[in-house]
C-alpha positions as CSV (number, residue, x, y, z in Angstrom):
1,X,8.5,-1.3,33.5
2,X,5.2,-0.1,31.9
3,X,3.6,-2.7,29.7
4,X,5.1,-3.2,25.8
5,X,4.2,-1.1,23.3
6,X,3.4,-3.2,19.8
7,X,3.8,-1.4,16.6
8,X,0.7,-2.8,15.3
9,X,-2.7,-4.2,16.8
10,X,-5.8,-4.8,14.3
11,X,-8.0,-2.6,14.7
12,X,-11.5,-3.9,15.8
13,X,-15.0,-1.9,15.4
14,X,-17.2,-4.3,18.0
15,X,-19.2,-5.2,14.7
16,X,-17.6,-8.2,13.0
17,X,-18.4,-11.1,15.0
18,X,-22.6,-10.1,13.9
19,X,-21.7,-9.7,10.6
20,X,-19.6,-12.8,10.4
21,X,-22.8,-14.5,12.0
22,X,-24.7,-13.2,9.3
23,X,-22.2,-14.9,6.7
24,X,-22.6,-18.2,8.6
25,X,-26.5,-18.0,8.6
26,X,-26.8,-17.5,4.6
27,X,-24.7,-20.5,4.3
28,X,-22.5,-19.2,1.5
29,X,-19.1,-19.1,3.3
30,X,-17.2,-19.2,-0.4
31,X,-16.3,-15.8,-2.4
32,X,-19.0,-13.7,-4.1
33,X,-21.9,-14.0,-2.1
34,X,-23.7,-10.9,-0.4
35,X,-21.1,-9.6,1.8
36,X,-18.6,-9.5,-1.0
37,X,-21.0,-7.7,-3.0
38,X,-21.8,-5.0,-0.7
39,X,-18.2,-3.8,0.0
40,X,-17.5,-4.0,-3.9
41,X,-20.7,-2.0,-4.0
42,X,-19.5,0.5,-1.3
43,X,-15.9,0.8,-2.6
44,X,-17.7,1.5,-6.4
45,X,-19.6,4.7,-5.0
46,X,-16.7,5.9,-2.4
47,X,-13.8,5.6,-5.2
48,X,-16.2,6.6,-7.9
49,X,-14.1,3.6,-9.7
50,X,-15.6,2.0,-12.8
51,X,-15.5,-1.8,-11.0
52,X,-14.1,-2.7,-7.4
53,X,-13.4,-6.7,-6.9
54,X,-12.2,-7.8,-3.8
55,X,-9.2,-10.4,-3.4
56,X,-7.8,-12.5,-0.5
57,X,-4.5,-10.0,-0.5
58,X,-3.1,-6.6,-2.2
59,X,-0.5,-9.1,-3.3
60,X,-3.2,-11.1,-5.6
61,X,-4.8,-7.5,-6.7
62,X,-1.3,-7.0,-8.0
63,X,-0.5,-10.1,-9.5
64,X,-4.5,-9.6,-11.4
65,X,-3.3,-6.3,-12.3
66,X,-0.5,-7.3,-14.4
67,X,-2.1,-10.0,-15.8
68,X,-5.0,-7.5,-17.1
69,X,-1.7,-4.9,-18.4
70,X,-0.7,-7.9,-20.5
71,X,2.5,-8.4,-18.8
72,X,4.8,-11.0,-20.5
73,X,8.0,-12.6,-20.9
74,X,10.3,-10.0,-21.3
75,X,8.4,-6.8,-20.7
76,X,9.7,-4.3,-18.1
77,X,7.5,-2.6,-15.8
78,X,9.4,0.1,-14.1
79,X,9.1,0.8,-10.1
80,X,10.8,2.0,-7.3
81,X,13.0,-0.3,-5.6
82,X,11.7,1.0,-2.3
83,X,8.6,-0.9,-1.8
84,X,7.2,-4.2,-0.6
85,X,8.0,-7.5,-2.5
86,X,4.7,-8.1,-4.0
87,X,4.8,-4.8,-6.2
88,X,7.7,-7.1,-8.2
89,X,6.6,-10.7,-8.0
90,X,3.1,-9.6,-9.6
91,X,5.8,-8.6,-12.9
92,X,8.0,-11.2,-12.4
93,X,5.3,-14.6,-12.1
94,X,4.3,-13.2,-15.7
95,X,7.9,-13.0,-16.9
96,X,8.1,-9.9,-16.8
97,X,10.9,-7.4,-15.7
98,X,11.1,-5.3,-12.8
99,X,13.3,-2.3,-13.5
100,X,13.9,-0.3,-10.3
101,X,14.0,3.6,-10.4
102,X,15.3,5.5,-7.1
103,X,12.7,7.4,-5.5
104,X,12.2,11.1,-4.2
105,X,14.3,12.1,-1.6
106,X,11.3,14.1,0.4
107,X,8.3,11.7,-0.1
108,X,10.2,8.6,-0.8
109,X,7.6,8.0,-3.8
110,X,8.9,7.1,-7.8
111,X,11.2,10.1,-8.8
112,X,9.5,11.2,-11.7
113,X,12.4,12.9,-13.2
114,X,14.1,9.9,-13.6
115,X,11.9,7.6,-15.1
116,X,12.2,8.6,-18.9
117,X,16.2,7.3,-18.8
118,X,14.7,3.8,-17.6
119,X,12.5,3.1,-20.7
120,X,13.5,1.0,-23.2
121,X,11.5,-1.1,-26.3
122,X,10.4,-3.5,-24.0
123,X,8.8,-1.1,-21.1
124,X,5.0,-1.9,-21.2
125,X,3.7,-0.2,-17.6
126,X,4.6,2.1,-14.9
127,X,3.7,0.4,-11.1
128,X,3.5,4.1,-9.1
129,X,3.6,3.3,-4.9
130,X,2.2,5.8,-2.8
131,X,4.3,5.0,0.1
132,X,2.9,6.0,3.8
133,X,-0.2,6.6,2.0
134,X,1.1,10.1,0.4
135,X,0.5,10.3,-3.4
136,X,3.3,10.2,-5.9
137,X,3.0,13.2,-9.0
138,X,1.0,11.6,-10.8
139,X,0.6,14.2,-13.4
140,X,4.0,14.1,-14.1
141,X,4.4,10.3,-14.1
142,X,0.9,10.1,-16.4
143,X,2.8,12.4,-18.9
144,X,5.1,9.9,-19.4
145,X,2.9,7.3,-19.7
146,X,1.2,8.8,-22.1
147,X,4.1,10.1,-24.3
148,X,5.4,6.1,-24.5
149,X,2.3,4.6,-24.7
150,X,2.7,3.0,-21.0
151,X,0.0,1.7,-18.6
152,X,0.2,3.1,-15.1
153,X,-1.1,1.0,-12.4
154,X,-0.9,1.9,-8.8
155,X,0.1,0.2,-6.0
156,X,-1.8,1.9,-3.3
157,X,-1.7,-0.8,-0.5
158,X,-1.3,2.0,1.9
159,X,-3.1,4.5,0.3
160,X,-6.8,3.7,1.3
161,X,-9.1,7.0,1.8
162,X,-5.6,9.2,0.9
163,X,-5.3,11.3,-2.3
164,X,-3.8,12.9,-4.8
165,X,-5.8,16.1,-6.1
166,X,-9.0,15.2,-4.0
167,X,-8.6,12.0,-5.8
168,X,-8.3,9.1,-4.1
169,X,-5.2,6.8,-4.5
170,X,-5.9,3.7,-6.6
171,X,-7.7,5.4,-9.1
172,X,-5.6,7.6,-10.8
173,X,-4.1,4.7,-13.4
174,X,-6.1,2.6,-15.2
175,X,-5.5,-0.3,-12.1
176,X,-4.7,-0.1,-8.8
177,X,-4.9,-2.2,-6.0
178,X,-5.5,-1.3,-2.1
179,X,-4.7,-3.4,1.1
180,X,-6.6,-4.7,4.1
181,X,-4.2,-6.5,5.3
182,X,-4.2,-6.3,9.6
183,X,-1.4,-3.4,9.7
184,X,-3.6,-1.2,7.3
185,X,-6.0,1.6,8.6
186,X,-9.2,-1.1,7.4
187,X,-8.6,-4.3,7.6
188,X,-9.8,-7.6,7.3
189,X,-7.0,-9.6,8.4
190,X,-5.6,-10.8,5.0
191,X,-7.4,-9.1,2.2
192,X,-7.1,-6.3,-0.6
193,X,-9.2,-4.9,-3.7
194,X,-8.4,-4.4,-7.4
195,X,-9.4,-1.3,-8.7
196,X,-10.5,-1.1,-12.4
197,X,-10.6,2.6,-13.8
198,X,-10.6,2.0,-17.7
199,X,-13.8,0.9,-18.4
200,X,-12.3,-1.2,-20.9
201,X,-11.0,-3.5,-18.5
202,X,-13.7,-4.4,-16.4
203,X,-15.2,-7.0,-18.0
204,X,-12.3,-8.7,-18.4
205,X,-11.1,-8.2,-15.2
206,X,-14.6,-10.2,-14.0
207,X,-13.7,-12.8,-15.9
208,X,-10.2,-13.2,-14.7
209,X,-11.5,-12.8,-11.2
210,X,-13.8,-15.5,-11.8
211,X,-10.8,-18.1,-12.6
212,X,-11.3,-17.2,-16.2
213,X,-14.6,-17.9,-16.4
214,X,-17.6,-15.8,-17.2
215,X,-19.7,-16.2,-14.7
216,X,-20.0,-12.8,-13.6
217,X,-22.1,-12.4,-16.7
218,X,-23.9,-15.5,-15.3
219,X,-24.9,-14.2,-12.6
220,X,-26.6,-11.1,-14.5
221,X,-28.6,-13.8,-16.4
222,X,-26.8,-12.0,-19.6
223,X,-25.6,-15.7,-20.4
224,X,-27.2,-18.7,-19.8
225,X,-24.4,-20.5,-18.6
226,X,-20.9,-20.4,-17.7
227,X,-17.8,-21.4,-19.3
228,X,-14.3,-21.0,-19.1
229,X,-12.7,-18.1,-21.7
230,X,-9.5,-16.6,-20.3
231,X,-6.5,-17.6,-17.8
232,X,-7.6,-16.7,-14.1
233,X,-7.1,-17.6,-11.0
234,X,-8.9,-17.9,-7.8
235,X,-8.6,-14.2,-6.5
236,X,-11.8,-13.6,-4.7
237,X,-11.8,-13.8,-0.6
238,X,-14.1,-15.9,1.0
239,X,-17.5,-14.2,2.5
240,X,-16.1,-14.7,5.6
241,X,-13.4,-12.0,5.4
242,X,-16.0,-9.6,3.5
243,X,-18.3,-9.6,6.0
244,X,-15.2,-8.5,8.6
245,X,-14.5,-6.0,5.7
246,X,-18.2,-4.9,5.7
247,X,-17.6,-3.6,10.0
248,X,-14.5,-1.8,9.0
249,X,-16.1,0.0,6.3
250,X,-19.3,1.1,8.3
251,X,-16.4,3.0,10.7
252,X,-13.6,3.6,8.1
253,X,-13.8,7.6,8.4
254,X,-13.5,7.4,12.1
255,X,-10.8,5.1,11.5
256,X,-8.9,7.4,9.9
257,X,-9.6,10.2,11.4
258,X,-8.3,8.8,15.0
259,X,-4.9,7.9,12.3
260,X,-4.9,11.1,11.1
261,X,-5.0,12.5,14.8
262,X,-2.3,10.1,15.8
263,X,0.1,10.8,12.9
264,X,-0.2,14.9,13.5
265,X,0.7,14.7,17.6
266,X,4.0,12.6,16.4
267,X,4.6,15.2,13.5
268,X,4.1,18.6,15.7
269,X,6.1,16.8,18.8
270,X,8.7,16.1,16.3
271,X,8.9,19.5,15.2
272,X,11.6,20.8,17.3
273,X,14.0,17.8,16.4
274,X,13.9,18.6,12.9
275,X,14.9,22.2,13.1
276,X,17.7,21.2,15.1
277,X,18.7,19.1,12.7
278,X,18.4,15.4,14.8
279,X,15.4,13.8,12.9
280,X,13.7,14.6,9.3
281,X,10.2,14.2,9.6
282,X,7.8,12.9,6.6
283,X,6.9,15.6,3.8
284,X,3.6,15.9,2.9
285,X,3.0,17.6,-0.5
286,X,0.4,20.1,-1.0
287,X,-1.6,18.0,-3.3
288,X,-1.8,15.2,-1.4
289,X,-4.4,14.4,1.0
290,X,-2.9,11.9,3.2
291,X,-4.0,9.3,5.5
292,X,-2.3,9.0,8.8
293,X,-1.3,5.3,7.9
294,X,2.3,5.3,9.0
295,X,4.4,7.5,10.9
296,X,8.2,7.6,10.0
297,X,11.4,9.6,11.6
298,X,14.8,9.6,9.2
299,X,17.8,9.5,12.0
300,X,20.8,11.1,10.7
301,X,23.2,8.1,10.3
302,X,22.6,4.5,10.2
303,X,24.1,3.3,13.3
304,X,21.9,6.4,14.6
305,X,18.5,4.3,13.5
306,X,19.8,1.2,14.9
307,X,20.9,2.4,18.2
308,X,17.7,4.2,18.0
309,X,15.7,1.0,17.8
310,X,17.6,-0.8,20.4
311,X,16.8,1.9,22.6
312,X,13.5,2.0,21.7
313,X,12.9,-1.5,22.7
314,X,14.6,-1.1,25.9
315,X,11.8,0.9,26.6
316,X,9.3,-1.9,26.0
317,X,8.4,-0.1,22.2
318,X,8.3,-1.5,19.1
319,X,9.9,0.7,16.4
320,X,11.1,-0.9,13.0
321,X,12.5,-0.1,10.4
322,X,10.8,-0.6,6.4
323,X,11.6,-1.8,3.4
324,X,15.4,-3.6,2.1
325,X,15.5,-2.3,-1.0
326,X,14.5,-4.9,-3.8
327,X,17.1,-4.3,-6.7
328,X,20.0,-4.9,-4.1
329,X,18.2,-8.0,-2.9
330,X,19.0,-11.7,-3.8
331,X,15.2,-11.9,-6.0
332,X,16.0,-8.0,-7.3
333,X,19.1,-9.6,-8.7
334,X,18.2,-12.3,-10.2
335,X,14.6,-11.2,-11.9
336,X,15.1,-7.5,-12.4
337,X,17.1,-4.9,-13.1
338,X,18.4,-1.5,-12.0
339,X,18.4,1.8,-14.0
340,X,20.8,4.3,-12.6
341,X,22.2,5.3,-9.3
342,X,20.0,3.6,-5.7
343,X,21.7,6.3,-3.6
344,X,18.6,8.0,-2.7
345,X,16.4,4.8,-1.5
346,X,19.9,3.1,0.2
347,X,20.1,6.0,2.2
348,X,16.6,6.0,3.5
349,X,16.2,2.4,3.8
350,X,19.2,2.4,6.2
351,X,18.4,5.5,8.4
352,X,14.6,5.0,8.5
353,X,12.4,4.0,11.8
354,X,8.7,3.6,11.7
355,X,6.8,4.6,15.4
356,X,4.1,2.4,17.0
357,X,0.9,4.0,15.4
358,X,-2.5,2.4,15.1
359,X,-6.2,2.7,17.0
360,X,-5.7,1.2,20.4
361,X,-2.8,3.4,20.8
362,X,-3.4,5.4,24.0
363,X,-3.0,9.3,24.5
364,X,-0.3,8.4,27.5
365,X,1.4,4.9,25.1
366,X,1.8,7.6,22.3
367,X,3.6,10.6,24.9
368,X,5.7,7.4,26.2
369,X,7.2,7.0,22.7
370,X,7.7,10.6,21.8
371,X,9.3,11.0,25.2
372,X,11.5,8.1,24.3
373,X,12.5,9.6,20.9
374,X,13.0,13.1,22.5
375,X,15.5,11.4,24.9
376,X,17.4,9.8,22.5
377,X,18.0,12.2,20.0
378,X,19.1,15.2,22.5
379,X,22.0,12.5,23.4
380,X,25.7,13.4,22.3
381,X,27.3,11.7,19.4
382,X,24.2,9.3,18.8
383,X,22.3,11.7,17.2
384,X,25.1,14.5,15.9
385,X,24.6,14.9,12.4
């Protein structure tokens, strides 16, 4: 048998190890320091974002997020229930409510048309996921927002370099937070980046950042010392993983373009299934500017997708599928609630399979799995819708 395929391997540019080096020579290994302040710089002038500051996860750019919305006991923050943990615990270790909303049959993303029905007194903010990196409408969800006086903040952990409008993701609400976590496009092993938009929040957001402290002001010599001020936490990442992040971003548009390459041979060998009615592949609306993270089929059954995997494998690849939904979950039950029918994100959870796709990825690995997917979709009964 050929060797394994994995579904992810972290991406490396040949440039980290120097960089790192450099980190290690200026003997300031702890958050903040020169490294942090270049990518924070970077990100600033790429997203055209009123303040970029870096955390140790998308997971603590969320839960700064909804500290900076003024998330409380009590207030709902609605979301889809098709998304990654983190999007809720950020709500719920405020004690707040998450209130799951189904999603879009074609992109998967928030269905817009059904948010209005879930707000209530107590909604404060909308948390939008761009899931696979392809935009939800945000027009129509900002709309809303604006009609009930809601925040919007995005959860764009995939969504790094996509967008919505020629916008990129992560900037369209007044926070977002991105990922660079070591199955995103740039990574940094563990890692992730809040986004401030409303210029309102930034200095806030510093201050938070800064375990409540405002020693951002410090070190602007605006202050002559520093002293704590708000609630805050330790969010920043150490210079260690922002001088890994500084490699990545020197080749993140051939990162993505080699995605982006990767993610169009699946979708045009694919093409054929579809019609014949064997596989839906991912929709990409025409406003949205995607970004090759992830590649998804939707078999027609579930027992297709699981057969599907376990054939998969006994080919030597590495398919999964995504997300359990969270308002049928043990934690979605207990600390949120749900607001109208799931029918939409149980069906997809249960017939969705996510394909190998990242940089090392070979021309001939990437045939081997399309070959695999072809030959297990043109077989009887498995695959008859």
């Amino acid at each position: 048998m050929p060797p394994p395929i994995p579904f992810n391997r972290p991406h490396i540019t040949g440039e980290e190890l120097r960089f790192i080096s450099e980190a290690v020579g200026k003997l300031q290994l702890s958050s903040n320091g020169e490294f942090t302040r270049l990518c924070q710089s970077w990100l600033e002038n790429r997203l055209g974002s009123a303040r970029v500051l870096l955390t140790h996860s998308c997971t603590a750019a969320l839960e700064l997020a909804a500290l900076l919305a003024g998330i409380g006991p009590g207030d709902e923050v609605i979301m889809p229930s098709f998304t990654f943990v983190s999007t809720a615990n950020a709500v719920v270790l405020r004690g707040g409510v998450p209130v799951f909303v189904d999603v879009r049959p074609d992109t998967l993303n928030l269905d817009e048309e059904l948010i209005e029905r879930a707000i209530t007194p107590r909604t404060r903010a909308i948390s939008v996921v761009h899931y696979a990196g392809v935009g939800a409408n945000f027009e129509a969800i900002d709309a809303i927002a604006r009609r009930h006086g809601l925040l919007v903040m995005e959860d764009a952990a995939q969504g790094f370099f996509a967008s919505w409008r020629g916008r990129p993701l992560g900037t369209l609400g007044a926070l977002g937070a991105v990922s660079f976590h070591e199955t995103k496009n740039v990574i940094c092993g563990e890692g992730g980046a809040l986004i401030v938009n409303d210029p309102g929040l930034v200095e806030r957001a510093e201050t938070v950042w800064e375990k409540g402290t405002d020693r951002a002001r410090f070190r602007r010599g605006e202050v002559d010392r520093y002293t704590w001020h708000d609630v805050g936490s330790s969010f920043a990442p150490s210079e260690i993983l922002a001088a890994f992040l500084w490699a990545q971003l020197q080749a993140s548009d051939s990162i993505t373009r080699r995605r982006l390459a990767q993610w169009t041979a699946y979708h045009e060998a694919f093409d054929e299934l579809e019609s014949e009615g064997l596989v839906r592949r991912p929709v990409i609306p025409a406003n949205a500017g995607h970004n090759g993270h992830l590649y998804y089929l939707l078999l027609p059954t579930p027992f297709a997708r699981d057969e599907a995997l376990k054939a998969l494998a006994g080919r030597g690849i590495h398919a999964i599928f995504h997300y359990v939904p969270l308002h049928d979950s043990p934690g979605g039950i207990r600390y949120g609630r749900t607001a109208g029918e799931m029918a939409v994100t149980s069906d997809a959870a249960a017939r969705l399979i996510r394909l190998p796709l990242h940089d090392a990825l070979s021309d001939g690995e990437q045939a081997r799995v399309i070959e695999a997917v072809h030959s297990f979709c043109t077989r009887p009964v498995v695959c008859a819708l």
